[in-house]
N, C-alpha and C positions, 0 to 999 in steps of 0.2 A: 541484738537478738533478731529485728524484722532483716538483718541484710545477711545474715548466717540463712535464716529459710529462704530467703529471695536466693539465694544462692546455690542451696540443696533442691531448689523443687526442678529445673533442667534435668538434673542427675536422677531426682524420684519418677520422673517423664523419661528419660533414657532406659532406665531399667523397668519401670513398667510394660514400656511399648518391647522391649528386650524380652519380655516373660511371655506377652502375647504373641509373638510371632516364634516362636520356639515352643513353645507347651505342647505337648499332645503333639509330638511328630510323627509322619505314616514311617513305617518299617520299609516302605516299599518306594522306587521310583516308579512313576505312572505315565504322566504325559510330558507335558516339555522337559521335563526332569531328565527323561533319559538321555537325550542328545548331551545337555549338560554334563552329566554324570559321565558320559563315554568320552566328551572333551576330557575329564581329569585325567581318568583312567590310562588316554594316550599319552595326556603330557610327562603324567609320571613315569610313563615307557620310554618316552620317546624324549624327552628334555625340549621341544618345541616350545619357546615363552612369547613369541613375538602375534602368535592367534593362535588358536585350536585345531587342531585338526580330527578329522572324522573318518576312522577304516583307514588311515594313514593320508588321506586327501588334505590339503589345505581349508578349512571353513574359514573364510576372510569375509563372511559376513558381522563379524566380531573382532573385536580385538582380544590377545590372550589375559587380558586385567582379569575379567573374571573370573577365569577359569583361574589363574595364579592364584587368587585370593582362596577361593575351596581347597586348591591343593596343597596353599599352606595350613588352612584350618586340616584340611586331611593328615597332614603329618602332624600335626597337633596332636589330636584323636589317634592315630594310628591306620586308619581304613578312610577310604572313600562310601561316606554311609549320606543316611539323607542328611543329617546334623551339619557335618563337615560343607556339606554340598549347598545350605543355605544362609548357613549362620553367616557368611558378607552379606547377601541382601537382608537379613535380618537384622544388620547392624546399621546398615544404609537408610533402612526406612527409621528406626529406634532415631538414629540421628536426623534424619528428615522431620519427623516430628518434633523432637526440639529444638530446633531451627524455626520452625512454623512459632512455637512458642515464644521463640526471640524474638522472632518476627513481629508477632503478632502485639505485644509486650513495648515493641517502638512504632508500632504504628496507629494501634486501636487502646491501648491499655490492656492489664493483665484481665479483666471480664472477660472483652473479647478473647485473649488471648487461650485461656483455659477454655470455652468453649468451643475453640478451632482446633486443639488438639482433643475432644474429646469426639467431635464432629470427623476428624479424620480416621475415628475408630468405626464411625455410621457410616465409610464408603465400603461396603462389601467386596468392591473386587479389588482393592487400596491393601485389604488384610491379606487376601488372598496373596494380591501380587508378593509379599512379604514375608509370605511364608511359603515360599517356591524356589528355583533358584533366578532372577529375574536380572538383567541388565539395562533395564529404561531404568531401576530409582538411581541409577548413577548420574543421569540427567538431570532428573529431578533434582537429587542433593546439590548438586553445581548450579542451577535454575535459582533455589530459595537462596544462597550463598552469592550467588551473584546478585542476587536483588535487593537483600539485607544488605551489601555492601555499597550498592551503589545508591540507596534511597538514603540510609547514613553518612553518605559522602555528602550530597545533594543539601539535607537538611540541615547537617553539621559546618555547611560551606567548607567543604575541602573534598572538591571537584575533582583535584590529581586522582584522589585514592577510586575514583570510578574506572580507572586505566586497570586498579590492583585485579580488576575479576575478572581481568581478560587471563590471569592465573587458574581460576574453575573452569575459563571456557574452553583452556590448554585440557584442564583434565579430566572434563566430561567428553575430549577426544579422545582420549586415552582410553577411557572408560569404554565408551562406545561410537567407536568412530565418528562422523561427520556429526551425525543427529545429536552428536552428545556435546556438542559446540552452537551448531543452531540454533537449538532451543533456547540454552540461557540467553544468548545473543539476541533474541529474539524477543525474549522477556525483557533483558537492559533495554534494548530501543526502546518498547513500547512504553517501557516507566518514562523514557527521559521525554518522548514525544508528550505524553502526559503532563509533565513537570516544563512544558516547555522550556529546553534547555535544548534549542535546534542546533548551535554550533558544538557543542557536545555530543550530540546526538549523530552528526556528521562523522565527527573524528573517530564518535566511538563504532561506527559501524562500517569506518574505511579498518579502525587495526583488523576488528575481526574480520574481515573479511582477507585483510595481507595475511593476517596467523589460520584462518582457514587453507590459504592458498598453498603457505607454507606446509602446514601438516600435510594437506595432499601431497604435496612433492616429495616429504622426505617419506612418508607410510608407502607411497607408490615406490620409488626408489628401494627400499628395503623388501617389496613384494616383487618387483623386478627382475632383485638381486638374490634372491634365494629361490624363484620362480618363473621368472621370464617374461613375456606377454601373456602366455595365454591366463598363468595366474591371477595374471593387472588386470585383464580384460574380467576376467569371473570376480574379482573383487568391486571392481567400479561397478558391474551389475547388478549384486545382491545388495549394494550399498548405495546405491545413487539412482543409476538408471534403471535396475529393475525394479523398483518402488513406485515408481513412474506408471506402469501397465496395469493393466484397469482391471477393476477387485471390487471393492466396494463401496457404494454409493456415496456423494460427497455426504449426503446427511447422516453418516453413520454413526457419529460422537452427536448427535442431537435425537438418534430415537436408543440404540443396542446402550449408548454408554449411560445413558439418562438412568436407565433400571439398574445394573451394571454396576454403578459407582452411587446410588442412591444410598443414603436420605442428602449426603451434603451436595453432590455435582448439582441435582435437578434442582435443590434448594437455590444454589448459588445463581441457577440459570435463570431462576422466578425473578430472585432479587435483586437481579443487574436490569432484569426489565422493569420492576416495579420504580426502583431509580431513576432509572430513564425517561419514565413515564410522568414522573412527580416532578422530580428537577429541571430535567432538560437539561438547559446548558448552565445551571450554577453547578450542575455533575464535576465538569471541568474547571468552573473558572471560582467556586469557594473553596475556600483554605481549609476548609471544615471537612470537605468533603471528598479530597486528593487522596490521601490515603488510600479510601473505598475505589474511587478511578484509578489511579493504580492499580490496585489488585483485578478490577477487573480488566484494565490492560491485557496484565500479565496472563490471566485465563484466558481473552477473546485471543490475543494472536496466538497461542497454541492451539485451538481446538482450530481455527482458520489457518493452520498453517498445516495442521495433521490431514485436515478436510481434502487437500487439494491432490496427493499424491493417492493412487488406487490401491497400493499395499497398507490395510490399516488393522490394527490389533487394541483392544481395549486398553493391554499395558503403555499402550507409546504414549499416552496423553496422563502419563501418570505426572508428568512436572508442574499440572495445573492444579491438583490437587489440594494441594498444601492453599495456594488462591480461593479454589472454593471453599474451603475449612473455613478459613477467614470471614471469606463474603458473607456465607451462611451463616457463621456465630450471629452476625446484625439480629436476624431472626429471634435468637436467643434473647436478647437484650434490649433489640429493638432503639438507638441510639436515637432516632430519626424521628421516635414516636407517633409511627404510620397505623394507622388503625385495622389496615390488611394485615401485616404482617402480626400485630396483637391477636388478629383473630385465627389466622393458618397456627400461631407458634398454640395457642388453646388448644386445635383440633388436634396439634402433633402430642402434646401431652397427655390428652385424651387419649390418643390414639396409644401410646404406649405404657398407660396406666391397666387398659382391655387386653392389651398384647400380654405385658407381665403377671397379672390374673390366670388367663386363659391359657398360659405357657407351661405348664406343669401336666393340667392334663391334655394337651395336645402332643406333648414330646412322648406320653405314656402311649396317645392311640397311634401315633404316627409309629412304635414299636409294633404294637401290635398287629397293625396294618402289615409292615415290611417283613412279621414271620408268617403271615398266611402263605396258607399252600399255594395259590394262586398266584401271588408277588414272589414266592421264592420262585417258584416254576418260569414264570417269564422272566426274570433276572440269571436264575443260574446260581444263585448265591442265598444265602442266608446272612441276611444283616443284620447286626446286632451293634445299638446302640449304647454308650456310658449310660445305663440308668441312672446309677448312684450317685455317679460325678455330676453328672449332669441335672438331676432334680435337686441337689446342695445349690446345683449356682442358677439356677432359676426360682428357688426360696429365696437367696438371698438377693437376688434383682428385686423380685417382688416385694419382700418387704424395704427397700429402697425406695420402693417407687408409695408402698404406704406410709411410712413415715416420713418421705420427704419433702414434707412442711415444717420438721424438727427442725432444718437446716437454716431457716431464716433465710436470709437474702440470698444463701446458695443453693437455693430447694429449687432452681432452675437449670443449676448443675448438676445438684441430684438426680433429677430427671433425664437429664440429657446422657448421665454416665448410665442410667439403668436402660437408655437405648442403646449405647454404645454395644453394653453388654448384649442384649438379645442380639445384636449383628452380629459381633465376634462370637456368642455360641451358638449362631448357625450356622457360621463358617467352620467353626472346631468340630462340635459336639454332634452338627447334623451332618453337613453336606460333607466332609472329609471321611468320614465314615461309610457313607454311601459309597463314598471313590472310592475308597479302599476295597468295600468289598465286590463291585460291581466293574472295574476296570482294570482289575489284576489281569498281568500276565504270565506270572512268576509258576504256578502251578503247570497250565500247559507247554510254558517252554520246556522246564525239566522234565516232563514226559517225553518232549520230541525230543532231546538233547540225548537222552538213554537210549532211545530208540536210535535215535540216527548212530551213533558209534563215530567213526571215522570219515563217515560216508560225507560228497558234498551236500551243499542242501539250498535250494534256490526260494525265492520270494515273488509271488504272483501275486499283484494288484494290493502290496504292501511296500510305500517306497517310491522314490529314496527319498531319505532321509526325513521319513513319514514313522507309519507304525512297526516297519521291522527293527527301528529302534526301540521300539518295547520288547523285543524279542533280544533281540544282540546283549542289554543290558544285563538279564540273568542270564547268561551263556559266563563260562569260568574262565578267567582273562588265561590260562593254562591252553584251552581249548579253544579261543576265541577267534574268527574267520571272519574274511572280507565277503560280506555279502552277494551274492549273485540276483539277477532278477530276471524272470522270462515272464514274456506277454504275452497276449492271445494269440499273435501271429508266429511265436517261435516256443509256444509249449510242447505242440505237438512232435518237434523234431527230438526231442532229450530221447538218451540214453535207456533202457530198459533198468529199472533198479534205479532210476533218480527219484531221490528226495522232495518234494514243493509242497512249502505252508503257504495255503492263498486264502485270500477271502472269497467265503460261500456264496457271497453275495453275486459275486464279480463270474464265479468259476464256470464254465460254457461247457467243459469239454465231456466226453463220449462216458460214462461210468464204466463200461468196460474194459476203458485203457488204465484205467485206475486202481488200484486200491486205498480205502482209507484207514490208516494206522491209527489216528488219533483226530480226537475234538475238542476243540475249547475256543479260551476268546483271546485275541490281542487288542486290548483298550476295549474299546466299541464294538469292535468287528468279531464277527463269528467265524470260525478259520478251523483248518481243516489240514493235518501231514497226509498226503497222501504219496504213495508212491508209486510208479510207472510199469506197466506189467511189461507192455511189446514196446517194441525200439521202435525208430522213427518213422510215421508213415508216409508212403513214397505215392504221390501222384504222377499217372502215367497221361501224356494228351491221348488222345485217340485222335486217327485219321478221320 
């Protein structure tokens, strides 16, 4: 009987984690969603499988994996809808997560274990990423799979099968090009430097580095051969070299991702230092305590590895996640019997005992709040939140968190699932709602889409491959056109009777050459069709 439940509860964690990142899906694509969506859309025109393409261009900043997978979920379904367009990374993270449980399960025991998967529902932007359409958890799930395999290998003394994960780190290339290969790679070394195991450590980071070499050669070859150089050149850019040029600050995964991916990232970040601080060097060299260096291996060279390049996004450092889910459970449980961490893990149950009380009538004012005249007027929108769904599942967190002293020995699971819940329904029930209604573009494009007719129609100060993809995506794949875009220094030359949605923000030009047809927003931006009264104007020098 115990090894039939040991056996069901992966599958009860697959499909739970399966229900939260699908529940309550937006009707709409909004922000990075539309480029995604417009990759399907071409590939199902176009039969392109080997990457995506964009207005008929090559996007080789990706490989076509992604985009493959939505467009067979799309012919599942029948439409390219939001469902189709997430439900792979919905199943990426679902499985990410029961990995971490494996994981966790051979390295710390099942305590830890169910607290890292309930902790990896406390990373707020972890749900998010997962209910989008997203290509970093494809790293991720090759990252936990190659570390599970090779800490198993290591432990179980059969060292060969550490070669076998050079297999995920083939297909987190696939996945997502180079970054989808580094990382695990990156995470092996660091276990096996951990585990000192140097001549292994050696071999395994000469293969990946030959199967790095390799994939370059053959992915370049295949982009050569269907595209030429200048293809090769713009692929190696978006994918290697231009990641490189300077963006945002090295400390950006230590202040933006801290809040970002809280309560478990900044947890995990306290208790690698508290560790540090306490052990010093039995961190490394007791038996007792590898496991936990391990994992935080496995975290410190990805966020120093993320740190170092200037292109950086909250999603890329998603493969360390499932590591801090881990670290942080400790907190939960407290293995170590640190009298710091006894007293932070009190204030956090504290803290989420106030939260679950005080969450019923806050969701009711924060309604109220959002239909005042004043908040609709500065928004543009009327937003209207799940009362009813949403005050059912904030009863029932609360009384979770009252009675979860019933629970005996798991009344610190109680707790920790009735925090889970308040994150995932801020992610659901608040902040999704808000996007919805305050980042539509779907309404103003159909205006200007009637309006415009036949006509062509250009993009100022939206672009490329920016927010006139929020525009492009509700345009009717019947009617659908390759974008144009003119700038400050070449608006003034169009045509008499030309079309341009610019942002107001950005827009310089003369009101008298103008007309404005229409107003609304794309994303964020307040944007404006206007159309052209007089033809081009002509400057004359004078003598």
């Amino acid at each position: 009987m115990g090894d039939r439940i040991a056996r069901s509860v992966p599958w009860l964690i697959f499909f739970g984690a399966l229900t939260v990142f699908t529940v309550r899906m937006r009707s709409e694509f909004l922000m990075i969603d539309t480029r995604f969506a417009l990759f399907v859309h071409e590939m199902r025109e176009t039969g392109m499988l080997f990457w995506p393409t964009l207005y008929g261009e090559p996007y080789p900043d990706y490989t076509g994996f992604s985009t493959l997978l939505s467009l067979g979920a799309a012919e599942l379904t029948g439409k390219v809808d939001y469902f189709s367009l997430i439900l792979p990374s919905a199943l990426a993270g679902a499985f990410l997560i029961v990995m971490t449980w494996k994981t966790g399960v051979r390295l710390f025991g099942a305590r830890i274990a169910a607290a890292a998967v309930l902790l990896m529902f406390c990373a707020f932007e972890f749900v998010g990423i997962c209910r989008i359409a997203s290509v970093d958890l494809y790293p991720a799930l090759a990252t936990i799979c190659a570390f599970y395999l090779t800490w198993t290998a290591i432990h179980e003394h059969h060292e060969r099968r550490v070669y076998w994960s050079l297999l995920f780190l083939a297909a987190g290339y696939i996945a997502r090009g180079p970054i989808g290969l580094v990382v695990p790679a990156a995470a092996v070394c660091a276990t096996l430097l951990v585990e000192r195991r140097y001549a292994l450590l050696i071999r395994f980071a000469l293969c990946s580095g030959l199967l790095l070499i390799f994939l370059l050669a053959l992915w370049g070859w295949i982009i050569f051969r269907f595209g030429g150089e200048e293809l090769l050149r713009k692929c190696l850019d978006m994918q290697i070299t231009g990641r490189m040029s300077k963006g945002k600050p090295p400390w950006y995964y230590f202040t933006n991702a801290v809040g970002s991916y809280a309560f478990a990232y900044p947890a995990a970040l306290g208790i690698i230092a508290v560790y540090a601080v306490v052990f010093k060097r039995k961190l490394l060299t007791a038996s007792s305590l590898r496991p936990f260096a391990d994992c935080a291996a496995w975290l410190s060279v990805i966020v120093a590895g993320f740190s170092i390049p200037g292109t950086k996004h909250l999603r890329y450092i998603a493969p360390l996640i499932p590591a801090a889910a881990l670290i942080a459970a400790h907190l939960v449980w407290n293995p170590a019997k640190l009298p710091l961490l006894r007293k932070i893990r009190k204030l956090f149950f504290i803290l989420t005992r106030i939260l679950a009380a005080l969450a019923v009538p806050l969701f009711i004012g924060l309604q109220l709040v959002l239909l005042h005249p004043a908040v609709v007027q500065k928004t543009g929108s009327v937003i209207r939140l799940p009362l009813l769904p949403g005050t059912v599942v904030l009863v029932l967190i609360f009384l979770l968190t009252l009675f979860s002293g019933r629970f005996g020995r798991y009344s610190r699971l109680a707790l920790l699932a009735a925090a889970a819940g308040l994150v995932v329904f801020c992610r659901i029930m608040l902040l999704e709602p808000i996007e919805a209604a305050t980042l539509s573009s779907r309404a103003f494009t159909l205006h200007c889409e009637k309006i415009r007719g036949s006509r062509p129609l250009f993009f100022y100060a939206l672009g490329r491959d920016g927010d006139e993809n929020k525009y492009m995506i509700h345009v009717s794949r019947s009617r659908i056109f390759i974008p144009r875009y003119v700038s400050r220094g070449n608006v003034s030359s169009l045509a008499a009777g030309t079309l341009v949605v610019a942002r107001l923000d950005k827009w310089n030009q003369a009101e008298s050459d103008w007309t404005v047809l229409a107003r609304g927003r794309i994303g964020r931006r307040a944007c404006a069709l206007l159309e052209k009264k007089k033809g081009p104007t002509r400057f004359h020098r004078t003598r």
